[in-house]
FIPA-166806 format. One record per residue (C-alpha): chain; x negated, y, z negated; residue number from 0; residue in three letters. Coordinates in steps of 0.05 Angstrom, whole numbers. Layout:
<nodes>
NODE/bavex/xx/yy/zz/tise/zavex
NODE/A/X/Y/Z/NUM/ALA
...
</nodes>
This chain:
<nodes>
NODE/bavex/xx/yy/zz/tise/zavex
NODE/A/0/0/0/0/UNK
NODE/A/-28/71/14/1/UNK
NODE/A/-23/116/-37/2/UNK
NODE/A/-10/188/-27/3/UNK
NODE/A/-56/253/-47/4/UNK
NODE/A/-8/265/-102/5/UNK
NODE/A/-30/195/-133/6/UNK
NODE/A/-94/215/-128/7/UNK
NODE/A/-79/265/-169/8/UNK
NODE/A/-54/236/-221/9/UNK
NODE/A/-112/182/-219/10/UNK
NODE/A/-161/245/-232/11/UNK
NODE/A/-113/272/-284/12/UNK
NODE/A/-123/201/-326/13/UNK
NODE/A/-160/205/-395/14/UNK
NODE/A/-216/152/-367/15/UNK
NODE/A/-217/183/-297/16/UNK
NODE/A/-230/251/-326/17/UNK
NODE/A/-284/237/-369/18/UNK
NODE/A/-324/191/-322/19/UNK
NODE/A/-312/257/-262/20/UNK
NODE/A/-344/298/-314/21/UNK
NODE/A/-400/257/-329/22/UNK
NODE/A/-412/259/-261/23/UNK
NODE/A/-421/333/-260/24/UNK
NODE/A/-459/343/-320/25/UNK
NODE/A/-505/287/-318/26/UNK
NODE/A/-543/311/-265/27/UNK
NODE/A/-615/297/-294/28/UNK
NODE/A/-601/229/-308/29/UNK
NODE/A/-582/215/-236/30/UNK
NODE/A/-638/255/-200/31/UNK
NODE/A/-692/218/-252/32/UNK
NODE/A/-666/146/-233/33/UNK
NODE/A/-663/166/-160/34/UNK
NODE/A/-731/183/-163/35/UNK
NODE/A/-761/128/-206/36/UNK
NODE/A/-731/84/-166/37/UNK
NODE/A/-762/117/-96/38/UNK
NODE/A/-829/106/-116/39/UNK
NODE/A/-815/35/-125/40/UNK
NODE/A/-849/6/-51/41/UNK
NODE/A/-790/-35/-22/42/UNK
NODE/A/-806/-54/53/43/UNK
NODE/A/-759/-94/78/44/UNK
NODE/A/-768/-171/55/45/UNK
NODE/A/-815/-142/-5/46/UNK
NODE/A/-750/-119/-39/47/UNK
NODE/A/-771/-164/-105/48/UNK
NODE/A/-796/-100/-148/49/UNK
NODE/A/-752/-54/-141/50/UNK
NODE/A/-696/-108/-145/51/UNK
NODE/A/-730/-123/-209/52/UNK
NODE/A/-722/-53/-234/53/UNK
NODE/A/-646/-46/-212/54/UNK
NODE/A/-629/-106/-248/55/UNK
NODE/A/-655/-75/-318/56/UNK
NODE/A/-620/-12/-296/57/UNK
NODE/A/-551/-50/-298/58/UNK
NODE/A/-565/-88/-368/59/UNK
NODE/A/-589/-15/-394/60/UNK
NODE/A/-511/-2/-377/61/UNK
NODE/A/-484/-66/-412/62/UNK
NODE/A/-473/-112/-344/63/UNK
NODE/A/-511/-171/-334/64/UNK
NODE/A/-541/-172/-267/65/UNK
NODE/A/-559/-235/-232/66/UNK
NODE/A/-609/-233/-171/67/UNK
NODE/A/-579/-287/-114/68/UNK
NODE/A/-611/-337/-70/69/UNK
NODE/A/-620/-278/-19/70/UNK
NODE/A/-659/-228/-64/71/UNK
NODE/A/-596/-184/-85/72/UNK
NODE/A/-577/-157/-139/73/UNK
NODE/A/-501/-169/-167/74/UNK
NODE/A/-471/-143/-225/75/UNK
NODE/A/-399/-163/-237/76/UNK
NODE/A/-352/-128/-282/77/UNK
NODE/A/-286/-160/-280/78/UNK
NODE/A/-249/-192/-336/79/UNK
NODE/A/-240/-262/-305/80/UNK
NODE/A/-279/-308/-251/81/UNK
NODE/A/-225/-311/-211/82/UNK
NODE/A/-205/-231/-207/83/UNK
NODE/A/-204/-201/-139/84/UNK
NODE/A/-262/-150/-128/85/UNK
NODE/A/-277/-86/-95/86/UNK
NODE/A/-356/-88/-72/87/UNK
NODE/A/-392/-28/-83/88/UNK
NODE/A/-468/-36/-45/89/UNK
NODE/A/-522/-2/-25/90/UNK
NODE/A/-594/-28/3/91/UNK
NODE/A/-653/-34/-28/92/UNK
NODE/A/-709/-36/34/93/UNK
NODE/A/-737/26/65/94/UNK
NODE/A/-763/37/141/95/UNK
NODE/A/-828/64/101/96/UNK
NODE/A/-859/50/38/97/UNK
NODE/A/-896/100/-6/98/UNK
NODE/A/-967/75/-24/99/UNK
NODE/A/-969/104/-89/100/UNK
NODE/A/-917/144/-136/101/UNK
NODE/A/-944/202/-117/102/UNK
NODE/A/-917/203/-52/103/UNK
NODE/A/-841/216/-80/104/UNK
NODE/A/-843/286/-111/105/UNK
NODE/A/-797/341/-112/106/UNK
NODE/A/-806/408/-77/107/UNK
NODE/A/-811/479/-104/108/UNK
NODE/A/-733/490/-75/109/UNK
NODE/A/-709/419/-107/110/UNK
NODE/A/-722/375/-50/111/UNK
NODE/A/-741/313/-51/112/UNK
NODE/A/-789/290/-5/113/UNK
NODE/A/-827/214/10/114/UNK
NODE/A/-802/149/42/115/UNK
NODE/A/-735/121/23/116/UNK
NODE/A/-711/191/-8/117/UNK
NODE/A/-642/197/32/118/UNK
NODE/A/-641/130/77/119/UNK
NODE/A/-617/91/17/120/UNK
NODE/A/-648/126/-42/121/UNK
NODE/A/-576/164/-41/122/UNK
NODE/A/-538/105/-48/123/UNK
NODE/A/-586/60/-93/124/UNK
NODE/A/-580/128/-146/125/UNK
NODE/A/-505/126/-128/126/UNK
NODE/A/-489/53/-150/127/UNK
NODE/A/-529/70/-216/128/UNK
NODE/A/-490/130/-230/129/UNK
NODE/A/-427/100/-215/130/UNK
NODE/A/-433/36/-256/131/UNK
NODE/A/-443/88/-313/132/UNK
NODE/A/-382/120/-302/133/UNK
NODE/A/-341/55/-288/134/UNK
NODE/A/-370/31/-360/135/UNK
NODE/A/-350/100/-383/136/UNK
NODE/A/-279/84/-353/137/UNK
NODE/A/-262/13/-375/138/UNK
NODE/A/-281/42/-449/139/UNK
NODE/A/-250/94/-446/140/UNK
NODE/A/-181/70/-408/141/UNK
NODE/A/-181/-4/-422/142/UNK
NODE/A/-168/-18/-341/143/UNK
NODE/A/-188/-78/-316/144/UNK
NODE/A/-246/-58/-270/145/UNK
NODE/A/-249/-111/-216/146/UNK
NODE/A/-315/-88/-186/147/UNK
NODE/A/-378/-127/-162/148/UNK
NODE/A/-447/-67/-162/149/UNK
NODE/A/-493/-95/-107/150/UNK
NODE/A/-558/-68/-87/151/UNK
NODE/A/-571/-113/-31/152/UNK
NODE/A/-634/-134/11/153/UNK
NODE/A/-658/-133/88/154/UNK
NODE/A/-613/-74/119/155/UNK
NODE/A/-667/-44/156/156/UNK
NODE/A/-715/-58/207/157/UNK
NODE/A/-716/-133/224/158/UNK
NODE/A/-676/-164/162/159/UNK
NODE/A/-610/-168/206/160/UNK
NODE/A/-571/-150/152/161/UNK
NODE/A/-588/-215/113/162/UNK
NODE/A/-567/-188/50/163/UNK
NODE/A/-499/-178/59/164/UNK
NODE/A/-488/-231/108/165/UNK
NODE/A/-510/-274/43/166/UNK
NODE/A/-461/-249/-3/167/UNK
NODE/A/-399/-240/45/168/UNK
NODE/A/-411/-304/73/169/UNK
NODE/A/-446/-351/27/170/UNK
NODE/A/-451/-333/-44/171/UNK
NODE/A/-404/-350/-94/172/UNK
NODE/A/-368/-282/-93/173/UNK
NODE/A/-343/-277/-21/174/UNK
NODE/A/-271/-309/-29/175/UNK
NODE/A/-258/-258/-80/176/UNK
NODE/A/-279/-189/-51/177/UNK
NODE/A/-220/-164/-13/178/UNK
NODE/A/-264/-93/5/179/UNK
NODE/A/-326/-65/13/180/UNK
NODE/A/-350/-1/0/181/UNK
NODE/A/-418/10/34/182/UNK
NODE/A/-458/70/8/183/UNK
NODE/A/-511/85/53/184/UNK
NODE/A/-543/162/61/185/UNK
NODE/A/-519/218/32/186/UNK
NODE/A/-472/252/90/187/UNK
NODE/A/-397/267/81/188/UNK
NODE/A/-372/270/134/189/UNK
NODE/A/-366/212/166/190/UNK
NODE/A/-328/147/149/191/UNK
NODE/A/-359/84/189/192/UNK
NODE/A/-306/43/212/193/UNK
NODE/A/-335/18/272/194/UNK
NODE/A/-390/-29/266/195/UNK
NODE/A/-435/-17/327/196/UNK
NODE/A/-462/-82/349/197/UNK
NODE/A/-539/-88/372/198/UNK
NODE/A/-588/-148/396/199/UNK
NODE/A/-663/-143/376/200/UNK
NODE/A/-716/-185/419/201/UNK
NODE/A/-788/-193/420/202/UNK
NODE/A/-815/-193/496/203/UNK
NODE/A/-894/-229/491/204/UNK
NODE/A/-937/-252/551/205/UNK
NODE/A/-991/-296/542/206/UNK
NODE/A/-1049/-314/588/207/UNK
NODE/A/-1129/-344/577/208/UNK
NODE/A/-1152/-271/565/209/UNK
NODE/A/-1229/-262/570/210/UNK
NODE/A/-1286/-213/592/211/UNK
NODE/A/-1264/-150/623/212/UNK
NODE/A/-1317/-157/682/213/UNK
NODE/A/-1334/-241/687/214/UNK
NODE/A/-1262/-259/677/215/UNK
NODE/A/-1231/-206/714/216/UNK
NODE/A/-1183/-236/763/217/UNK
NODE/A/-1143/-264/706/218/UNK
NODE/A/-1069/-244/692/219/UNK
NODE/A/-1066/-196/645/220/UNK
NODE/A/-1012/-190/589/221/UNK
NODE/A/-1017/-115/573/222/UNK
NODE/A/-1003/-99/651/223/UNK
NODE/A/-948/-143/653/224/UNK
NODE/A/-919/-117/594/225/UNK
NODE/A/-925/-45/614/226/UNK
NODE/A/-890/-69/680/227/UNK
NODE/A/-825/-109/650/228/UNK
NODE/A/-819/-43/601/229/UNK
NODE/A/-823/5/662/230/UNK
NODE/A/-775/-45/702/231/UNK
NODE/A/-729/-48/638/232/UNK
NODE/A/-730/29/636/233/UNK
NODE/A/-721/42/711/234/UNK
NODE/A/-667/-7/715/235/UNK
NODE/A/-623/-9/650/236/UNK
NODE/A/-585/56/647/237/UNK
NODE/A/-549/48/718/238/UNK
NODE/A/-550/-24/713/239/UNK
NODE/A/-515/-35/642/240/UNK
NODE/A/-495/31/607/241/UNK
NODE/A/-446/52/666/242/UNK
NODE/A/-428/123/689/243/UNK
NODE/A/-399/186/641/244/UNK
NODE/A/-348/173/599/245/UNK
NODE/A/-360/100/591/246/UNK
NODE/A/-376/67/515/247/UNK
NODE/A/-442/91/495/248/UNK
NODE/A/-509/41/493/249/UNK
NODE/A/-575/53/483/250/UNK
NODE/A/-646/16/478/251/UNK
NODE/A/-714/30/444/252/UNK
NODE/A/-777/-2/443/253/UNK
NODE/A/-796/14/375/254/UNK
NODE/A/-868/-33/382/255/UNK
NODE/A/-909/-51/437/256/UNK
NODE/A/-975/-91/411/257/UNK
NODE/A/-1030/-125/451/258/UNK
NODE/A/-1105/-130/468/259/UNK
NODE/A/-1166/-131/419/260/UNK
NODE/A/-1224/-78/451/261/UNK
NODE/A/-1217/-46/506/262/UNK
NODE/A/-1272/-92/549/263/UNK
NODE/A/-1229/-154/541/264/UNK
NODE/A/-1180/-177/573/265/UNK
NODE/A/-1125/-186/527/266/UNK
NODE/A/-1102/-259/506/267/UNK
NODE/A/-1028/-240/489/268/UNK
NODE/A/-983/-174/493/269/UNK
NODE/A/-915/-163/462/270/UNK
NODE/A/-865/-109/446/271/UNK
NODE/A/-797/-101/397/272/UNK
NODE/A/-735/-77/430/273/UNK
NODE/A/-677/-50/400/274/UNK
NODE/A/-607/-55/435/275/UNK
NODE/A/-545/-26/415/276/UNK
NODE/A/-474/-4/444/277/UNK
NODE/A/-401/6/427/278/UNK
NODE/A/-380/-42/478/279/UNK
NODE/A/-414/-118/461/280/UNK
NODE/A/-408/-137/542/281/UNK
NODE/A/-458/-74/552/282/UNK
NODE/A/-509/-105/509/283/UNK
NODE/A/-493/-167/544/284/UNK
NODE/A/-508/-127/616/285/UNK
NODE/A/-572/-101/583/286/UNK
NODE/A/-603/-165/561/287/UNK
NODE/A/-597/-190/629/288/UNK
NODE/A/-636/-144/656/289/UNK
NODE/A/-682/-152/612/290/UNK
NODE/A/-688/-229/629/291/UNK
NODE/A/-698/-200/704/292/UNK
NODE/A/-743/-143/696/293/UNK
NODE/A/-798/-198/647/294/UNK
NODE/A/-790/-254/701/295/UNK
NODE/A/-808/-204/757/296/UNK
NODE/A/-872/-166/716/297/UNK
NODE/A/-898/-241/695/298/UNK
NODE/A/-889/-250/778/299/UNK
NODE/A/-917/-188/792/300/UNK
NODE/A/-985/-199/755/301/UNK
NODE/A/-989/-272/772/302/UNK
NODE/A/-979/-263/843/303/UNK
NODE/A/-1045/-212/835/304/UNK
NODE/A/-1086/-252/791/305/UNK
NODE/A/-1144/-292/824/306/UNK
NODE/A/-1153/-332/751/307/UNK
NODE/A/-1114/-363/698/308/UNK
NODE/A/-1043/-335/699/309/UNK
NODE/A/-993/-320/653/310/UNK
NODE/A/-929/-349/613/311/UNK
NODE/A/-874/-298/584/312/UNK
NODE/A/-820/-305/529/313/UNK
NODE/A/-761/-266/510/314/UNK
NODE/A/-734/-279/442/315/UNK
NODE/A/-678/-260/399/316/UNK
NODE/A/-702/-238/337/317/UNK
NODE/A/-634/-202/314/318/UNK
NODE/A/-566/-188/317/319/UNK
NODE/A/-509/-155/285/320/UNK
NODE/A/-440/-169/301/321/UNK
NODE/A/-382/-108/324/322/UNK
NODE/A/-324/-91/284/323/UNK
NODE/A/-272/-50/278/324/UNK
NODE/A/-226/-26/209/325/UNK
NODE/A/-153/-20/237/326/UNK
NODE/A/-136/56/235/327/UNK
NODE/A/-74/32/182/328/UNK
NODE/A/-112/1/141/329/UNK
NODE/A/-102/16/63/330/UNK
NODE/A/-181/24/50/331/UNK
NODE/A/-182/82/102/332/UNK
NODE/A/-109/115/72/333/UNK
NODE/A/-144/118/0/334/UNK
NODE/A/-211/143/26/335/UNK
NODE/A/-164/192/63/336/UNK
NODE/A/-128/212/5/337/UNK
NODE/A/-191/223/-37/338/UNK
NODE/A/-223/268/19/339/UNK
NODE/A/-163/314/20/340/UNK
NODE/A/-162/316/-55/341/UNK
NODE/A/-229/343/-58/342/UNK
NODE/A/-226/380/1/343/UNK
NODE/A/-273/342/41/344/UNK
NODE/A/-275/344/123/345/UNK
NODE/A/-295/278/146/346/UNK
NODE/A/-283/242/213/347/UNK
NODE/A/-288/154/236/348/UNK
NODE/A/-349/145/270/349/UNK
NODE/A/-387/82/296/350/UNK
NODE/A/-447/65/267/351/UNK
NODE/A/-494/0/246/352/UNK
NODE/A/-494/-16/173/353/UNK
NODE/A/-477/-66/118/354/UNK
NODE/A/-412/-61/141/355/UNK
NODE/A/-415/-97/201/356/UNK
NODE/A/-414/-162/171/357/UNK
NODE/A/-343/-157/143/358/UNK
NODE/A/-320/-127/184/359/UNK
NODE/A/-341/-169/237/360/UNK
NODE/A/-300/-228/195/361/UNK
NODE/A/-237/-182/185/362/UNK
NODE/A/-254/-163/116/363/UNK
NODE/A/-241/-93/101/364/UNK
NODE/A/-301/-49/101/365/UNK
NODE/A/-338/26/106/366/UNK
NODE/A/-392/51/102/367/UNK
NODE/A/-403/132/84/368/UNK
NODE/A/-455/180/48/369/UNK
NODE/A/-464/183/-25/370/UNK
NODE/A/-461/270/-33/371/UNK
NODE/A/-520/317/-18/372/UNK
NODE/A/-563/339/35/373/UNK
NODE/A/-613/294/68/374/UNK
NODE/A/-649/288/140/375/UNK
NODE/A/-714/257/175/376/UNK
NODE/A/-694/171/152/377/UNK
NODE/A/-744/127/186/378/UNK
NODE/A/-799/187/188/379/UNK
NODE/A/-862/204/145/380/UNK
NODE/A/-820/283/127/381/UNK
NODE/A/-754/248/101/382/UNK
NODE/A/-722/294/45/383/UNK
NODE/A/-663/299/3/384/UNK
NODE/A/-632/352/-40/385/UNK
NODE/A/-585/338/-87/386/UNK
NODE/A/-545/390/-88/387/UNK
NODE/A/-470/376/-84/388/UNK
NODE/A/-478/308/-105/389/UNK
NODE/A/-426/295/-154/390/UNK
NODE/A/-376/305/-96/391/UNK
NODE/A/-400/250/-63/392/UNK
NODE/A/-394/209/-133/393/UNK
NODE/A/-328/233/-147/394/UNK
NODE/A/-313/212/-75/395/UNK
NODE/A/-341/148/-94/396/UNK
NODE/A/-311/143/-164/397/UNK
NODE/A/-235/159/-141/398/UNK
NODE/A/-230/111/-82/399/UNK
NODE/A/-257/49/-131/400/UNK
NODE/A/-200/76/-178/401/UNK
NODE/A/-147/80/-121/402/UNK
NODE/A/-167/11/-108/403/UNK
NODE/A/-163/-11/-176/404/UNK
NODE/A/-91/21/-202/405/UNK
NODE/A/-56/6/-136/406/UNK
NODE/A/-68/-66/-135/407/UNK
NODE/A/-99/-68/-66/408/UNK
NODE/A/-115/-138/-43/409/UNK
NODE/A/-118/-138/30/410/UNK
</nodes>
C-alpha cells in the first residue's frame, strides 16, 4: 500500500521518529569521525577483510551482533524473530582506489574531505552506521518492531560483479525474508535508481612465442594485434551496435590494456579489460559480437604478416550484471516519493549500475540513491566529499525504513 505525504507526516511527528531525526542533525561529529576512520581503512575490492572487520565492531558498539557471511559481508539483523520479513539497508565496502596510508584521508581547510573512497561509498558505509544508531535509538524509544537487516557488503566495484549482494539475495540464509532493498551508494539526491543498467566485462589477450626484437623479428606480435582489434572495436562499434539518435544509450571502455616486458622484445602475451554497458541488453549483445569480429580479424591481420611463430587470441567473460527494472507503481518508489516531498527534495528515476541490479534483476524490489551531501571525482586520485546537508539525506534514509516498517509493506 502507498502511503500518502500526510502519513509521512505523522511518521516524523512520532516520539521515536523525532528523536532519532534529531540525532541525526545534531550528531554531526560522530558521523563525519566514523566516515573518516573508516576511509582510511584500505578496502580494494576482494581485500574488503579490514575494514569489514572494523564495521562489524562498529555494529556491536551499537548493541547488534554482526555476523560476517561466507562472501565477506557484513550483516547485522535487528528484527524480533527469525522468521520476520526484512527491509535491507546496504552499502559497499570496496573502493576503485585505496589509500596507502591514513594520511591520505584528511579534511580540507573549507570541510572537505578529500582521499580514495571519500564519496564512492564512504557516504553510504557512514550512512548505515548513523542509521543503525538512530534505528536503536527508535526501537528504544518507540518499542516498534524494527524488521531491518544493516549490510555493508563486498565486491561492488571494479571486477567483483557484484558478488556481495548476489550472495546475500541469492544464497545466504536471509534472502527469502527481505521483501526490499534499499541501496545506499554516493551521496547525490537527486536521483532514485530504478533501472538497473546491465553491462558485460571481458578480457581480450593474444599470445604468441615472443622473443628478440631484431633475431626474432618476423614473429606475430601480441601488442600490434591488440592495438588493431581495439582500433577495429572502436572504428566499428558505435554504428554497428549503439544505433542512431534517440535509440537506448550504450557505451564501452577499455579501462586496461597490458602487454610487453622492454621495449627490445618482442612481447610474449598482450591483453586489455573492457567495459560494456547499455540500457538495452540486445545492444550489449550487438557489441560483443563485434568484438568477437574485430579480435578474429587483428589475430588475422598480424598472422597473415608474420614470417615466424604466430599468434592465438582469447576473448573472455570476466563479468556481468543483469538489467532490471522497479515498476513505476511500485510501493518502495510511492514511499521514497512521499519522503522526498516531505522534505522538499527534487529527485528524478534514472538508470544506473549498482547493488541493485541483482534484485531487481529477480523481481525483488530495489533502489539505489545517495546518502546527503556533496561529493564528486569517484574512481579518481582528487575524489572529495563535503558533508554538508547530510542529515537530509539520513532523514531521507531514516523515514522511508519507517514508512516501510509502520505500513506493513511486504511486496
Amino acid at each position: 500500500m502507498a502511503a500518502a505525504p500526510n502519513h509521512v507526516s505523522e511518521i516524523a511527528q512520532s516520539r521515536g521518529v523525532r528523536e532519532c531525526l534529531q540525532w541525526l542533525t545534531r550528531e554531526k561529529q560522530w558521523i563525519n569521525e566514523r566516515h573518516l576512520e573508516l576511509c582510511r581503512i584500505p578496502a580494494p575490492t576482494f581485500l574488503e577483510e579490514k575494514r569489514a572487520a572494523w564495521m562489524a565492531e562498529q555494529f556491536r558498539e551499537l548493541g547488534c551482533s554482526p555476523v560476517i557471511d561466507a562472501a565477506g559481508n557484513v550483516v547485522a539483523v535487528l528484527a524480533e524473530s527469525s522468521s520476520q520479513p526484512l527491509v535491507a539497508l546496504t552499502a559497499h565496502l570496496d573502493t576503485v582506489l585505496a589509500p596507502r596510508r591514513p594520511e591520505d584521508v584528511y579534511v580540507e581547510a573549507d570541510g572537505r574531505f578529500l582521499g580514495p573512497g571519500v564519496s564512492d561509498n564512504g557516504a553510504g558505509l557512514a550512512a548505515l552506521l548513523a542509521i543503525a544508531r538512530a534505528v536503536r535509538l527508535y526501537d528504544a524509544a518507540a518499542g516498534a518492531e524494527a524488521g531491518v537487516v544493516f549490510v555493508a557488503n563486498v565486491g561492488e566495484e571494479g571486477e567483483g560483479n557484484l558478488s556481495g549482494m548476489r550472495y546475500l539475495a541469492r544464497q545466504s540464509e536471509l534472502a527469502a525474508r527481505v521483501r526490499a532493498y534499499l541501496v545506499l551508494d554516493g551521496p547525490a539526491l537527486d536521483h532514485i535508481t530504478s533501472h538497473a543498467l546491465a553491462s558485460r566485462r571481458f578480457e581480450i589477450s593474444f599470445a604468441g612465442a615472443g622473443g628478440h626484437s631484431w633475431t626474432d623479428h618476423g614473429n606475430a606480435n601480441p601488442v600490434h594485434a591488440l592495438a588493431a582489434a581495439i582500433t577495429q572495436f572502436v572504428g566499428d562499434s558505435v554504428p554497428a551496435a549503439c544505433g542512431e539518435s534517440g535509440a537506448p544509450r550504450c557505451a564501452f571502455n577499455f579501462g586496461i590494456v597490458e602487454g610487453g616486458t622492454s621495449i627490445n622484445s618482442i612481447p610474449a602475451s598482450a591483453r586489455a579489460k573492457l567495459d560494456l554497458r547499455s540500457e538495452d541488453a540486445a545492444r550489449i549483445d550487438a557489441m560483443v559480437e563485434v568484438l568477437a569480429g574485430a579480435v578474429d580479424r587483428a589475430r588475422d591481420l598480424e598472422n597473415r604478416r608474420a614470417a615466424g611463430a604466430k599468434l592465438a587470441a582469447k576473448v573472455k567473460e570476466i563479468g556481468s550484471r543483469p538489467a532490471g527494472r522497479l515498476p513505476e507503481g511500485s510501493p518502495l518508489l510511492a514511499h521514497i516519493r512521499a519522503v522526498d516531498a516531505h522534505l522538499g527534495i527534487r529527485s528524478r528515476l534514472d538508470c544506473a549500475s549498482t547493488d541493485a541490479n541483482i534484485p531487481l534483476s529477480m523481481g525483488v524490489p530495489a533502489v539505489a540513491i545517495g546518502a546527503g551531501g556533496q561529493g564528486g571525482g569517484a574512481h579518481t586520485p582528487g575524489e572529495w566529499y563535503h558533508p554538508e546537508g547530510r542529515d537530509l539525506g539520513l532523514k531521507r534514509i531514516l523515514l522511508t525504513l519507517a514508512l516501510l516498517i509502520h505500513t506493513q509493506w511486504t511486496s
